[in-house]
C-alpha positions as CSV (number, residue, x, y, z in Angstrom):
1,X,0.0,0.0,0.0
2,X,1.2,3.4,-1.1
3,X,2.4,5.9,1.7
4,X,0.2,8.7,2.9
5,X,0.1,11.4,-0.1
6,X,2.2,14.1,1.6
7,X,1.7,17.7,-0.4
8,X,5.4,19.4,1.4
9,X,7.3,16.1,0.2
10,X,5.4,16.2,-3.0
11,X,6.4,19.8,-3.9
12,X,9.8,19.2,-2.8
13,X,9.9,16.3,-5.1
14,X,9.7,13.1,-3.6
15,X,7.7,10.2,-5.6
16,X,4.5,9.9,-5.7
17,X,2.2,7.1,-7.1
18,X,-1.9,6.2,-6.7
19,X,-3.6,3.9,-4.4
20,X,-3.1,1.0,-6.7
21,X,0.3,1.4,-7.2
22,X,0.7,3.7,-10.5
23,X,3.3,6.1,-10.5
24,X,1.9,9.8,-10.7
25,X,3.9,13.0,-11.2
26,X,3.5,16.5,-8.7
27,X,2.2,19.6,-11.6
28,X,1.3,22.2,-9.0
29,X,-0.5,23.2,-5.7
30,X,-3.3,25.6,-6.4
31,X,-4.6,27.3,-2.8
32,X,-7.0,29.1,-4.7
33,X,-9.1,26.1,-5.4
34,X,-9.7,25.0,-2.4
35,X,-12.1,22.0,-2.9
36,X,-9.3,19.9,-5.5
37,X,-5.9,22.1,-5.1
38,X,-3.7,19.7,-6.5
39,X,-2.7,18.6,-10.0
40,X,-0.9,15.7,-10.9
41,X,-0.6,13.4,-14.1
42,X,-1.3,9.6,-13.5
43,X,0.9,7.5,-15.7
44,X,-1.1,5.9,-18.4
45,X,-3.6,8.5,-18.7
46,X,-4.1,11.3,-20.8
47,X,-4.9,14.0,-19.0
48,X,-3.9,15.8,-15.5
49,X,-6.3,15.0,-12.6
50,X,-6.9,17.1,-9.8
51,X,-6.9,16.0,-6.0
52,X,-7.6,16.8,-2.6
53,X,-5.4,18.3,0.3
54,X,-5.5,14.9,1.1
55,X,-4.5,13.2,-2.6
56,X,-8.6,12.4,-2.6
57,X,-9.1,12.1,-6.2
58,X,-12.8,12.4,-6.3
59,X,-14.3,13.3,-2.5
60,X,-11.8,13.7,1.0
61,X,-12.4,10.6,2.5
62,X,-13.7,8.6,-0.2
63,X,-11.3,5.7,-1.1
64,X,-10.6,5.5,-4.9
65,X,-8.0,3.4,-7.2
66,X,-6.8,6.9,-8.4
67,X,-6.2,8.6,-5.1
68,X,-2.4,9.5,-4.3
């Protein structure tokens, strides 16, 4: 199981990958949307995703494949 998704370590470049195990790349923290303020690219899909504080793909604490 992936580590918690950690936003600092994530900016400061550390790896990051999805629940089930995909490896996802940090775009950018955006504070001023504040109910999906991160973007990241999930490899094998085409096109970036946005997340939670909490690398919640879709709702924060909701469990998805997707989430970081």
């Amino acid at each position: 199981m992936p580590a918690k998704f950690d936003l600092q370590k994530a900016i400061a470049g550390e790896p990051i990958q999805t629940r089930d195990g995909r490896k996802a790349r940090f775009i950018a923290h955006v504070p001023e949307a504040p109910a999906q303020p991160v973007a990241a690219h999930i490899e094998g899909e085409a096109s970036i995703e946005v997340f939670g504080l909490d690398g919640s793909w879709w709702s924060p604490g909701s469990t998805r494949d997707r989430d970081l």
